[in-house]
N, C-alpha and C positions, 0 to 999 in steps of 0.2 A: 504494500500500500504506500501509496506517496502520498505524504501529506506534508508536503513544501508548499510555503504561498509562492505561487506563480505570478511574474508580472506579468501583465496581459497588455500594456498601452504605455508608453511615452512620449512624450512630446515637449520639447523644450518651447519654456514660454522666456517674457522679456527678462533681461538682468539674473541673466544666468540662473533662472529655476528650472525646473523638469517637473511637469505633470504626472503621474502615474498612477496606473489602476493596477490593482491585486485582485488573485482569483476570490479571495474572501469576501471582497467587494469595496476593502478599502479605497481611498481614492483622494487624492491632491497632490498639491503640489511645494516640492523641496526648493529652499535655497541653498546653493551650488555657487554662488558669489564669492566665497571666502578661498574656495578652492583658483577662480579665476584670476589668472595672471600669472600663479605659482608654478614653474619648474612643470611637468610635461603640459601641463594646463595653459599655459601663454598663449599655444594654438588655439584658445577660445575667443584670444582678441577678433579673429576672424570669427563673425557672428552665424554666417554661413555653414561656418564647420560645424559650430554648437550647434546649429540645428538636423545637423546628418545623426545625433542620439537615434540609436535604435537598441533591440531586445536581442542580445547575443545567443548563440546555439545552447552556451549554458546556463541559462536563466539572467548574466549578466545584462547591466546596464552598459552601453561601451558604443564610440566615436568611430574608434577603428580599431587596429589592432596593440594598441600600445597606449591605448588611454579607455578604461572600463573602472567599473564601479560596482561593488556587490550588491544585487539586488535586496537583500536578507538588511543591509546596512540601510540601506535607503528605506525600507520597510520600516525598520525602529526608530530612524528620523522621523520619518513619516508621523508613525503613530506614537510614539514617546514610549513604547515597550520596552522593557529590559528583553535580553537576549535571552533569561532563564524565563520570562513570559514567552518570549517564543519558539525556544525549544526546551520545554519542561525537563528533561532527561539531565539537561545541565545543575539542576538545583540538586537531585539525590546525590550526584557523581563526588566520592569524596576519595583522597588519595588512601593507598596500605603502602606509603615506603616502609 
């Protein structure tokens, strides 16, 4: 059974956000600005390119091939979850060194 939220829609809107839909049904949109300008990110000054965002073969958010973003990441921006709210399995897990 797979039960990953799926992104299902992107779309970069003005000032560097990206809209996105989840199979959950989640849905809006991230600010992506603070990232802009920084080190592989500069190529967003070309606004053009920010808007080639699409939904990678592996569930990624990604430009091209050297500029992607975890979908799971954007998810918990998104909705303000912690990561052990979204994959429960993390909160039991405790070390035996």
């Amino acid at each position: 059974m797979n039960d990953l939220i799926e992104p299902l829609l992107v779309q970069a809107r003005p000032n560097y956000h990206i809209y996105l839909e989840f199979s959950d049904g989640t849905k809006g949109e991230v600010d992506l600005s603070a990232l802009a300008g920084q080190g592989v990110f500069k190529v967003w000054s070309d606004y053009d390119f920010f808007k080639k965002v699409h939904i990678g073969q592996h569930r990624e958010i990604k430009w091209d091939d050297d500029i992607e973003l975890c979908a799971d990441s954007l998810y918990l921006k998104l909705t303000g979850k912690s990561p052990e709210q979204l994959f429960p399995r993390l909160r039991g897990e405790q070390s035996h060194a």
